[in-house]
N, C-alpha and C positions, 0 to 999 in steps of 0.2 A: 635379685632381678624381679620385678613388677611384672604382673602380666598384662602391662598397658605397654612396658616397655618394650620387652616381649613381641608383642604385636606388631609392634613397628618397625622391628630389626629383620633382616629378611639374608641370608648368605649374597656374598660378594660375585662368586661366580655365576653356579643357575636361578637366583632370586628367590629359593625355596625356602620354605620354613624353616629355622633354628628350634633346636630343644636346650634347655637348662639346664645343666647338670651344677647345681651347688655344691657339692661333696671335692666338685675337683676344680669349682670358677670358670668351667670353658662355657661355648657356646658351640651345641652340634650340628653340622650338617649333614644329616645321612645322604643325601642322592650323592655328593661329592667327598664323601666317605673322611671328613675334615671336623677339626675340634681347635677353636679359635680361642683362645684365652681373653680374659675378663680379667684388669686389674684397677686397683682401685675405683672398684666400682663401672670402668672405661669397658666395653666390649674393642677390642684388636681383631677387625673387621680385614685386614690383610693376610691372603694365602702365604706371604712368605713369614708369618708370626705362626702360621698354624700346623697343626699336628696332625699327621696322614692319620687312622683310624684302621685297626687289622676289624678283620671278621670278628673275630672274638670280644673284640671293643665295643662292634656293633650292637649285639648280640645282647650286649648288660643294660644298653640305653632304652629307657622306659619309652612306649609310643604315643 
């Protein structure tokens, strides 16, 4: 994922910043404590595709 791309993508529910995590293909939203998969290049911008996040998830994801 580009960081033009990046830029432009914003979470579905409170419009806040996504982070990149390449290691796993998602796309994180911390305020909504949410991790949306990226396939074939496609970020899956719907909550019912996405991965709730514990504390400890949180916690690995770079700021």
């Amino acid at each position: 994922m580009d960081e033009r791309t990046l830029a432009l993508l914003a979470c579905p529910l409170c419009k806040g910043r996504l982070v990149w995590l390449p290691a796993s293909k998602e796309l994180v939203c911390r305020g909504d404590r949410l991790a949306f998969p990226v396939r074939n290049e496609i970020p899956i911008l719907l909550t019912s595709e996405a991965r709730q996040l514990s504390t400890q998830d949180l916690e690995q994801i770079p700021k």
